[in-house]
C-alpha positions, 0 to 999 in steps of 0.5 A: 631390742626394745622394738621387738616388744613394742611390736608385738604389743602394737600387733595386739592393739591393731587386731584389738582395733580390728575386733571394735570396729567390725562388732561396733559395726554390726551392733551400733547401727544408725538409722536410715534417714529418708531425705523425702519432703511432704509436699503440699501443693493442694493444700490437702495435706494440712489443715486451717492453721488456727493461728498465724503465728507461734512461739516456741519456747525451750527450757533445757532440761525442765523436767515435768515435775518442774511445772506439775501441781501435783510433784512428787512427794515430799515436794523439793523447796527448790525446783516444785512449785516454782515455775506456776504460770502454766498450771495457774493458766491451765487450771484457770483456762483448762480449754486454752492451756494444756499441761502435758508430760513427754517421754523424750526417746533416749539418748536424752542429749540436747542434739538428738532431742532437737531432731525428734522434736523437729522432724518426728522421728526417732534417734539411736543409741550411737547418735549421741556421739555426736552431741559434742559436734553437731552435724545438720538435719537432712530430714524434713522437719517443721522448720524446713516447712516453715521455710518452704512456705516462704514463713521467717523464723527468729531464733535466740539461744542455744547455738545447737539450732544453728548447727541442725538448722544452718540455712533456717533462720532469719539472719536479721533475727538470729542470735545464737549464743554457746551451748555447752559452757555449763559453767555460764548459768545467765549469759545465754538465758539473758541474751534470750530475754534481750532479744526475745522481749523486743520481738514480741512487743513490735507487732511490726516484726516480720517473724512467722515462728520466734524460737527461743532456747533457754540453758540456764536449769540445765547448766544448774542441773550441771553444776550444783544439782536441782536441789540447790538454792540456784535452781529455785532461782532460776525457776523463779527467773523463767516463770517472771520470763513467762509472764511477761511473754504471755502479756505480750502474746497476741490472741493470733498467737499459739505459745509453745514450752518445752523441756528437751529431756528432763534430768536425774536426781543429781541434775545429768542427763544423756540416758534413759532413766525416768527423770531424764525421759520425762520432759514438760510440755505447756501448750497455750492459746491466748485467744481461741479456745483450742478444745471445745468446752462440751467435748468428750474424748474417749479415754483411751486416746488420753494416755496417762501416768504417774511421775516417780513419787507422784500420787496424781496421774498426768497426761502422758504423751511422746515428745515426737507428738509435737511435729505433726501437732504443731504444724498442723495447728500452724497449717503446714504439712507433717514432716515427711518421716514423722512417726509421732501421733497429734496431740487430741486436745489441741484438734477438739474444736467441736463438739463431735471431734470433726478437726481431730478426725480430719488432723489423726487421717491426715496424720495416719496417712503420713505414716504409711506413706513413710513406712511405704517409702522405707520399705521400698528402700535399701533397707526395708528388708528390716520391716519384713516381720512386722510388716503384715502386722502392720498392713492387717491393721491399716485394712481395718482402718474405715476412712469412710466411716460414719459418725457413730463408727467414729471411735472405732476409726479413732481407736483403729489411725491410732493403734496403727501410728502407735505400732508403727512407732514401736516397730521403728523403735525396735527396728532401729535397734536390728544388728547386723549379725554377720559383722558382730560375728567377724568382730568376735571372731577376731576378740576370741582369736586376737585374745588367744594369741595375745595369751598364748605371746605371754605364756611364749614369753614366759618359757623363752626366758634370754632367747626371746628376742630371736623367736620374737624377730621371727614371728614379727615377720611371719604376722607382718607378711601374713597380714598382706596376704590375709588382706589379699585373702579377704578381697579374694572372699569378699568377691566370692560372697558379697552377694549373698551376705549383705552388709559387709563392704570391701574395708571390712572384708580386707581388715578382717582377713588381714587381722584373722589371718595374722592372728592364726599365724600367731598362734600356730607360732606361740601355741605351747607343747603338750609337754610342757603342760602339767597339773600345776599349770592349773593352779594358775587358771585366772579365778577372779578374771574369770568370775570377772568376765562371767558377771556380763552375763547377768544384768544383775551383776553387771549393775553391781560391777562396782561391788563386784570388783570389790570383793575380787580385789580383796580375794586376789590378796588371799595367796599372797597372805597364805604365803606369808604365813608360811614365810620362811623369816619374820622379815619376809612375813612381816612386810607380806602381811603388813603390805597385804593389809596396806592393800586391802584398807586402801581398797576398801577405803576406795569403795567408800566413794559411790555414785549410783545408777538407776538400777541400784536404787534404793539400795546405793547411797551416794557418798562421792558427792555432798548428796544424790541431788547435790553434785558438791563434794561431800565436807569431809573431802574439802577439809582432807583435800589438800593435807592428802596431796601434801602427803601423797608424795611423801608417802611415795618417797617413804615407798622408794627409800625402803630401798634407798631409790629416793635420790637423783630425779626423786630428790626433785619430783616428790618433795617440789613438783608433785606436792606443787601439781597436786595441791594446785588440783586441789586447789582448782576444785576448793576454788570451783565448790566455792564459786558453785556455792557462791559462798563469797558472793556473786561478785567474786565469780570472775576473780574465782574462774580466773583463779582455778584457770590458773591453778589448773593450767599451772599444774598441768603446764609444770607437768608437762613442760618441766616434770617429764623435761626433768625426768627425761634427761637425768631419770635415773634415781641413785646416789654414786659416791666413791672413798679413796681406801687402803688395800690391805692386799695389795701391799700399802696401795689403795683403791677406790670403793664406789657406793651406788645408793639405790641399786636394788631398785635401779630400773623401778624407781625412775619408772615411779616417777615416771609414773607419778608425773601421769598421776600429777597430770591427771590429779587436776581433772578429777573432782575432789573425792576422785583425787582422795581416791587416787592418792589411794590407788597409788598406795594400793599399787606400790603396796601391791609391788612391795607384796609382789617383791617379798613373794617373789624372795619367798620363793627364790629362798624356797628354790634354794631350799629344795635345792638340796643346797641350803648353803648357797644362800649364804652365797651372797649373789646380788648381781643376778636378776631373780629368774622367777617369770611374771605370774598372771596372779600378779597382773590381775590386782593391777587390773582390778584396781583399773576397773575399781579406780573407775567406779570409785572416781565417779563413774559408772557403766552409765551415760549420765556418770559423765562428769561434764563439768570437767571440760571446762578446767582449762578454760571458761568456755567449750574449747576443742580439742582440750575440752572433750579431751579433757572429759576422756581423761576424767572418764578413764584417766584412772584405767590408764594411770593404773594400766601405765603402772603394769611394766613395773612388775618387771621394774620394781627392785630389780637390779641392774647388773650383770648387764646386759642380761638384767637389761634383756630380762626387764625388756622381755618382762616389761613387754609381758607384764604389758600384754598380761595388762592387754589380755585381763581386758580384753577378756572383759571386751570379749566377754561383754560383746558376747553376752551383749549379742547374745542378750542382743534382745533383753529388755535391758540391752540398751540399758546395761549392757550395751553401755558396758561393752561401749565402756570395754571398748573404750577402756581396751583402747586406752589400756593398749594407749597406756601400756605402749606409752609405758613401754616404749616410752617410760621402759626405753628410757629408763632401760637405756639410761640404766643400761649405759652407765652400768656397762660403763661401770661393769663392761665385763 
């Protein structure tokens, strides 16, 4: 029995796979990457280098303002005018150090800023992913000339390089250090300074190109933020770094700094926001000078702008500018899929720009020979529309020009590079149409007939369990055959509709087919249609999901779904009022108004995206620039997971349920877990803070490990043994008394305390383990916020089981028999089905339960700090793991809580006809959890293929339908967990010992 409804919401999960993976297909395209080589036998390729050698440093994450002398306004005491070397050299020695700004392309994530740095080209939206688990570079790059001319590379730092570049570097002069414990704020940046120094100071060393790659102001971006004590620090460590690498360069010698990406206001990265995009980059010549001292370059080849708060513009350059730059500068080949343009400055030798010249035709042939090459591959067709732009421009290109038509041949190499790269920029971003139009129809016809299986369920009341054996049937087969069905179509179309492969074709045919099958099965008769079925249309899922339409709306999600929580609580106030006895409406009324603090108390805890700004106020941190928790929630951390249990036993004792397995889990393992989270996180404010001094760092890491292993470790290993063997949560007791009737016998009186709600409150447990599992993993004002939600969902249910009598007694009234509610009949179940109503504000409380813990449709919003709660260091598979549970633990705590709609005080007798109702409800309320988001899903997938080229896309609402996609996933996780996990247990034990007690 309890298959049959996991089955059907595992069909729904596959054809939810199904719909994302062929979307996701078509709209999240990666590039192709041409494995070509710029060879240059001849020398003709290049230039003279100007130097023999060249160092290269990287300052993760050094933001331009870092190094500008003119910051924004007012200037920050902890991360302006810190750094100074560059601009004292640059304003000292303006034809030898040149200070420029860089747009690095998004996503703005170490690995794929390393890429474009080194190869010139540009990464997608999609290779961020991989950021986790770096693959290696297949392109040429600068580093794969400097090997193919027999050049040796030395490198110290971060170990990404290693993982690109695995075959580059010198073994004897390699020493790579972990990248991603963000934790470590010296480790890395000292081991560079040990092996960095050494180097330069043996002019006997043998290297060509010494690479070193600081992560300390990254790591403090991280963790405290830029405007904290411990980046002024650091900046103060990287310039004393820098002075003491410029006294040992020699004049032979060209220094290279660079940031990466930069950061945003609180220290992340990983997005497109104008901090996060905007990176530094310091080029200095000790000896010869790089830019002749008479020289006049045009204007319009010094691009510039304004930093955000700045008065003073800067130079603004690409980040890609430094591929085609630097090896010409060093005498080597532009790497082949270069799109970048050479920096003039650096080429202005003489007087009349002969060197830059040479370099810009050098450059702009390199770029028509990689169009030229892309094109003729399998996916030139992509460059169809922009390509007689492009060849109308390169025409107009005079390579023999004289010298007084020189700034119309400059104006003409550049205007060419510059449009390539815009063309490459949306070219990357073309979708393929054909899957995007397979995945929706699969989450328009998967999200039919996953309503329609609810709405099924619903009518069928005890016959559900013979109509569900059946139509399991009809879909399994139905999918073997649509398979067939789509091999038969793949065939007969695949060459005329490019970009669909044999995989493809079969899942969709076998999920569309499926899906057809289903919903011919459970589409409801006109007859049971009537205009009361259209007062349960869904308002606020519907408002929910025509918001995607609007970028506007979809920034402001979070107060968004604000406003829908507390307007899905107004029919349950109405009938309230309206309740028939002063109980009923008191507890309606009380627990409506429990709901909507708690939720609006939720929205008080705020992070803000780019977008928002000015009109958001960070509150879920110390400050926008302060990534600590606010002091309010240091001092309320710990009481409230002290009292959150206790507020649930209060819950279960209204209807006596707080026995059996809750005597045990709320009043000594959930407090125990709970305060162990908080604890983790007080240790970790105080270790960031270095409030009790450097010296106690170790002591402290250890001791949060341990809070955190243990509360998690005691959840696992002793809450969900406990619970899986004695789950129930009654008190039986039997009294010996007199039987009056029977003439002077007795009889034996058995008392079950906790009746009433048999089948909910195991499940509460069952749920608070979860709850416990997770506390640990979210930072401090994301715990107050889920001590919250879970008021707000036991609120709910206590709202939903008045509502619920209200109209059970309403029944009766319009029976025509009044009288029967003086029948006491407390063995029956209540008939009354689940209504969508009372879905949606679980639903909600997911989505809000997601922006309130810290988050936000953004990349930046991720928490990375929580990968390292278990362990000091980067560990797989727990620490990325652990940053998915941060991320959307709360959808799933929520999700996992939908089954006890069916649960919550519904008795267990007679059975098994209680058993069958809470199996089939269990199962309905799951998928009613299902269909709410994968409405969402549907409708961001439309509103982002149809919006496909908004300014915005990449921005909003690509992101937001990554984070539906996600968030579908995890809900359908949840809810078969809860089901087949938590409703069998608990169905199973209940079910067992009330037909032991009641066999008839």
């Amino acid at each position: 029995m309890a298959s049959l409804g996991l089955s059907l919401l595992f069909w729904v999960f596959f054809i939810h796979l199904a719909g994302i993976y062929l979307y996701t297909r078509g709209f999240l395209l990666t590039r192709l990457a041409l494995s070509d080589v710029n060879h240059c036998e001849d020398g003709q390729c290049t230039l003279s280098p100007t130097h023999k050698r060249a160092v290269l440093l990287v300052i993760d994450a050094l933001r331009f303002d870092f190094l500008s002398p003119n910051p924004p306004h007012p200037p920050s005491p902890y991360h302006h005018n810190i750094l100074r070397l560059p601009q004292e050299l640059t304003a000292a020695r303006p034809t030898h150090s040149f200070l420029f700004e860089t747009f690095s392309d998004p996503p703005t994530t170490t690995l794929q800023r390393l890429k474009g740095i080194t190869t010139g080209s540009l990464p997608t939206f999609i290779d961020m992913g991989s950021n986790f688990g770096g693959s290696s570079i297949n392109e040429d790059s600068f580093i794969s000339q400097f090997q193919a001319a027999g050049k040796k590379i030395a490198f110290m730092g971060d170990d990404t390089w290693t993982t690109v570049f695995p075959h580059s570097f010198d073994p004897n002069m390699t020493f790579p250090y972990d990248s991603f414990n963000v934790e470590d704020l010296h480790t890395v940046d000292e081991g560079v300074i040990q092996h960095l120094l050494p180097l330069l100071q043996d002019r006997a060393a043998s290297w060509d190109l010494l690479i070193g790659h600081f992560l300390g102001v990254d790591h403090v971006g991280h963790r405290v933020g830029p405007d904290h004590p411990t980046m002024r620090a650091k900046q103060q460590q990287m310039d004393d770094v820098l002075r003491r690498v410029v006294d040992l360069l020699d004049d032979d010698t060209l220094l290279i700094l660079l940031g990466d990406h930069g950061m945003d206001r609180k220290g992340d990265h990983g997005g497109d926001g104008d901090h996060e995009t905007s990176a530094a980059l310091w080029v200095y010549s000790k000896g010869p000078a790089l830019l002749h001292p008479k020289a006049a370059i045009p204007a319009h080849l010094l691009t510039s702008r304004v930093f955000p708060g700045a008065t003073v513009p800067n130079r603004h350059i690409q980040q890609i500018d430094l591929a085609p730059t630097l090896s010409l500068l060093l005498g080597l080949p532009i790497p082949f899929n270069n799109l970048g343009t050479v920096i003039p400055e650096l080429f202005w030798h003489d007087k009349t720009g002969k060197d830059y010249t040479r370099a810009l035709t050098l450059n702009a042939r390199q770029v028509k020979r990689y169009l030229d090459t892309y094109r003729a591959s399998a996916s030139g067709g992509e460059l169809d529309s922009a390509w007689e732009e492009l060849e109308r421009i390169w025409q107009s290109i005079d390579f023999d020009a004289k010298a007084t038509d020189q700034d119309a041949q400059w104006r003409a190499m550049t205007t060419y590079t510059r449009q390539a790269l815009a063309v490459c920029r949306a070219l990357w971003a073309q979708f393929n149409v054909s899957l995007m139009t397979l995945g929706l129809t699969l989450l328009a016809t998967g999200t039919l007939a996953a309503s329609l299986l609810y709405l099924k369920l619903g009518a069928l009341q005890e016959k559900w369990e013979s109509w569900t054996g059946e139509v399991q049937r009809w879909y399994v087969t139905s999918m073997f055959s649509g398979a067939l069905l789509g091999f038969v179509g793949y065939i007969t179309v695949s060459r005329y509709v490019k970009g669909i492969g044999l995989f493809e074709a079969l899942l969709f045919g076998s999920a569309l087919t499926s899906s057809l099958v289903v919903i011919a099965s459970a589409r409801p008769s006109i007859s049971s249609m009537s205009l009361r079925s259209l007062t349960s249309i869904p308002i606020p899922l519907i408002l929910h999901a025509l918001a995607f339409a609007s970028n506007s709306f979809t920034v402001w999600e979070d107060h968004v779904v604000t406003f829908l929580l507390i307007t899905s609580i107004v029919p349950s106030v109405f009938v309230g009022v309206a309740a028939p006895t002063s109980r009923l409406r008191y507890r309606i009324l009380g627990f409506s108004a429990l709901f909507a603090v708690s939720v609006r108390l939720m929205a008080v805890s705020t992070v803000c995206r780019e977008e928002q700004q000015p009109y958001c106020h960070v509150t879920f941190f110390a400050s926008s620039s302060l990534p600590s928790p606010p002091p309010f929630v240091l001092v309320l951390s710990l009481p409230i997971a002290f009292a959150l249990p206790w507020v649930i036993k209060r819950f279960l004792k209204i209807s006596q349920s707080d026995k059996g397995a809750a005597a045990i889990v709320l009043p000594w393992i959930l407090p125990s877990t709970l305060l162990l989270g908080s604890a983790f996180w007080v240790i970790e404010h105080l270790d960031s803070s270095e409030a009790l001094g450097p010296e106690w760092a170790g002591t402290l890491r250890l001791g949060r490990t341990l809070c955190a292993r243990f509360a998690m470790g005691g959840v696992l290993l002793f809450g969900y043994a406990l619970w899986w063997l004695v789950p129930l949560c009654l008190k039986i007791s039997t009294e010996t008394k007199p039987d009056h009737t029977a003439g002077g016998r007795t009889k034996t009186e058995v008392t079950v305390l906790g009746f009433a709600n048999a089948y909910g409150a195991p499940y509460v447990i069952f749920w608070c383990l979860f709850l416990g599992l997770l506390y640990p993993v979210i930072q401090l004002t994301g715990q107050v916020v889920l001590a919250l939600a879970a008021v707000a969902v036991l609120a709910h249910l206590e709202v939903v089981d008045s509502v619920r009598d209200v109209r059970g007694l309403e029944a009766v009234f319009a029976s025509g028999n009044p009288s029967a509610i003086l029948k006491p009949d407390t063995l029956q179940p209540a008939s009354a089905p689940i209504r969508f109503s009372e879905i949606t504000p679980l639903a909600l409380i997911a989505v809000h339960a997601f922006f309130t813990t810290g988050h936000q449709a953004a990349i930046p919003s991720i928490q990375w700090k929580t990968a390292f709660v278990l362990t000091p260091t980067l560990t797989y598979p727990f620490s990325p793991l652990l940053v998915v549970l941060n991320t959307f633990g709360p959808h799933f705590l929520i999700a996992l809580a939908s089954p006890l709609l069916a649960l919550y005080n519904v008795a267990p007798l007679p059975q098994p006809t209680a058993d069958v109702k809470v199996r089939r409800d269990a199962a309905r309320a799951a998928l009613g959890m299902m269909v709410y988001h994968a409405a969402l899903l549907l409708s961001s997938a439309v509103c982002s293929a149809w919006l496909r080229r908004h300014l915005m896309v990449w921005k909003i609402f690509a992101p937001r339908f990554m984070l539906a996609a996600v968030t579908v996933v995890v809900v359908d996780v949840a809810v078969l967990f809860g089901v087949g996990v938590g409703v069998g247990r608990v169905s199973d034990a209940v079910s067992k010992l009330f037909v032991a007690m009641n066999p008839k």
